[in-house]
C-alpha positions in Angstrom: 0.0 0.0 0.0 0.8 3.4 -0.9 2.1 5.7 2.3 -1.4 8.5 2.7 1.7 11.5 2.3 3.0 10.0 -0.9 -0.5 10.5 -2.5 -2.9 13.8 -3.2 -6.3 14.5 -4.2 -7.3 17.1 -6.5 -7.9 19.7 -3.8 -4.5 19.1 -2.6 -2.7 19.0 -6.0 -4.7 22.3 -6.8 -3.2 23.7 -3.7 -0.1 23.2 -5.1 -0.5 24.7 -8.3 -1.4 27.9 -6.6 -5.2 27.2 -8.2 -8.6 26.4 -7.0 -9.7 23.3 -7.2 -12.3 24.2 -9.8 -9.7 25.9 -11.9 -7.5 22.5 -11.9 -10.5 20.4 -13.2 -10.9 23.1 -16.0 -7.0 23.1 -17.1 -6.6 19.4 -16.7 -6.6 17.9 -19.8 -4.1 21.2 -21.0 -1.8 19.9 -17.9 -1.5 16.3 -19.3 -0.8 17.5 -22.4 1.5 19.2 -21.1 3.3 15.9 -19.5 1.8 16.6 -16.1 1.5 13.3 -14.3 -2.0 11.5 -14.8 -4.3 10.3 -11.3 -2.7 6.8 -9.8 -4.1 3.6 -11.5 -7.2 2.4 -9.2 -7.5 5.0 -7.0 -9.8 7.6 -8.6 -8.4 10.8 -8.5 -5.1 10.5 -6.4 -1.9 11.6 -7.6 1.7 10.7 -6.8 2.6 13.6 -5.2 6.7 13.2 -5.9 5.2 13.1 -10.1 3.7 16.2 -9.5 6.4 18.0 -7.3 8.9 17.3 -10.3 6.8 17.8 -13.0 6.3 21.8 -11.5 10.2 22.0 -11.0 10.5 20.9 -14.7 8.4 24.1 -15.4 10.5 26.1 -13.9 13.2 25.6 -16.1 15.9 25.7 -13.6 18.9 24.1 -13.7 19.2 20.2 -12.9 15.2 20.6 -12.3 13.7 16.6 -12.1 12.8 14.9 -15.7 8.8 15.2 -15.3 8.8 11.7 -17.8 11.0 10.1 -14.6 7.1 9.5 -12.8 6.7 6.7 -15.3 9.1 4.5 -14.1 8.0 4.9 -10.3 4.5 4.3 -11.1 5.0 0.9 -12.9 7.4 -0.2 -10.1 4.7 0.8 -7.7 1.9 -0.8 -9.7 3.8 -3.7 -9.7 4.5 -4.3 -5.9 0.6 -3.7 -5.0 -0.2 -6.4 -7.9 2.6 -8.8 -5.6 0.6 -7.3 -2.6 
């Protein structure tokens, strides 16, 4: 299982876009577009919260900021110790 501080709901995620939650649901499909990190396989709308953290410091632009693709890899790892679960 999934640590409850490794994973966000939309509020939370909206939160840290510096957006209202509302605003978020409107822009999403412009975000994934946009390589943001897509909700966690099989739990509705929960996302990794490390996948979004470096996607946003991939934004930025700066200097040795986190590959936002690098989510994919963590995600299939993690999807594959809850299917051993």
């Amino acid at each position: 299982m999934i640590p409850a501080r490794r994973v966000a709901c939309a509020d939370e995620i909206a939160a840290m876009l510096g957006c209202k939650p509302r605003a978020f649901h409107a822009r999403r499909r412009r975000l994934v577009a946009a390589g943001f990190p897509p909700p966690l396989p099989g739990l509705g709308l929960r996302w990794d919260i490390q996948a979004v953290e470096a996607w946003i410091s991939a934004q930025s632009g700066a200097p040795g900021a986190a590959d936002p693709g690098g989510y994919e890899a963590r995600l299939i790892e993690r999807a594959a110790a809850m299917a051993a679960a």
